[in-house]
N, C-alpha and C positions, 0 to 999 in steps of 0.2 A: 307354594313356599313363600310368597311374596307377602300373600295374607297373614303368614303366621310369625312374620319378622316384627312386626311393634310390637306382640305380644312378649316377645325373649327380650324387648330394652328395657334397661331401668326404668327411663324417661319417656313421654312419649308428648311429644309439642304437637300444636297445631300443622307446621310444616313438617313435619313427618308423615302427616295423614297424608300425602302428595305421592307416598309411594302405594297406596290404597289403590287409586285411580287401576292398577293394571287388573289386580281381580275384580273391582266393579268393571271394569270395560268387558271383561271377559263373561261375566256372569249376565252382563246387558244383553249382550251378544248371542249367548246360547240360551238365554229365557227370550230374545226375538226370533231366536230359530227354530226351536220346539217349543216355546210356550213358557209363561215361567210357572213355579210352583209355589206351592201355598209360603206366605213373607217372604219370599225373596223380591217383593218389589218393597215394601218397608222396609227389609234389612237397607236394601241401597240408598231409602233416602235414609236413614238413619246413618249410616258408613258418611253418605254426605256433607248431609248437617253439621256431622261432629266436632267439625275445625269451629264451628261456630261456640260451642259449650266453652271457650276456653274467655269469653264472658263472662263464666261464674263462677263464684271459687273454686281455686285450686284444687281438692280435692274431686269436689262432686264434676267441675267439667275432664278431668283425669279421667272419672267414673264410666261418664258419660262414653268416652272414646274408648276404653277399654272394654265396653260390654259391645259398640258400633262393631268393632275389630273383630272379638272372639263370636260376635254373630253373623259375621261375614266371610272369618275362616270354619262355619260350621256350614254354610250354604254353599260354600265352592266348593268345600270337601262331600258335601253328598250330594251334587252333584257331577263331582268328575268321579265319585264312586259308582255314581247311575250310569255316566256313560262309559267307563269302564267293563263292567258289566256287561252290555250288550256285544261289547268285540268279540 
């Protein structure tokens, strides 16, 4: 849920990416426990990075953060869909 909150704001600043940190912690976590799977170790440093784009203009570092966001609410959702699955 956490992930997919910057995606619903109008706006999305650099300090916003601060609420990011819970689904990277989480996806750290279960890619160091089972292993991670194919980009989810890119998706995270790009999630990372992103506060950084806000160096280039306005649109394209928005850009930047917005694709970081929606590829890091697609890595948590399939994975809490994988391990759902197993229960």
């Amino acid at each position: 849920l956490v992930a997919a909150i910057p995606l619903a704001m109008p706006f999305f600043y650099e300090y916003d990416a601060v609420m990011l940190a819970i689904p990277m912690a989480w996806l750290l976590g279960e890619g160091s426990r089972s292993g991670f799977r194919p980009g989810e170790r890119s998706v995270l440093l790009l999630a990372f990075l992103s506060p950084l784009a806000s160096g280039v203009p306005h649109l394209a570092g928005n850009l930047v953060a917005l694709a970081a966001t929606a590829a890091l609410l697609c890595m948590v959702t399939r994975r809490a869909m994988k391990e759902g699955s197993r229960e």
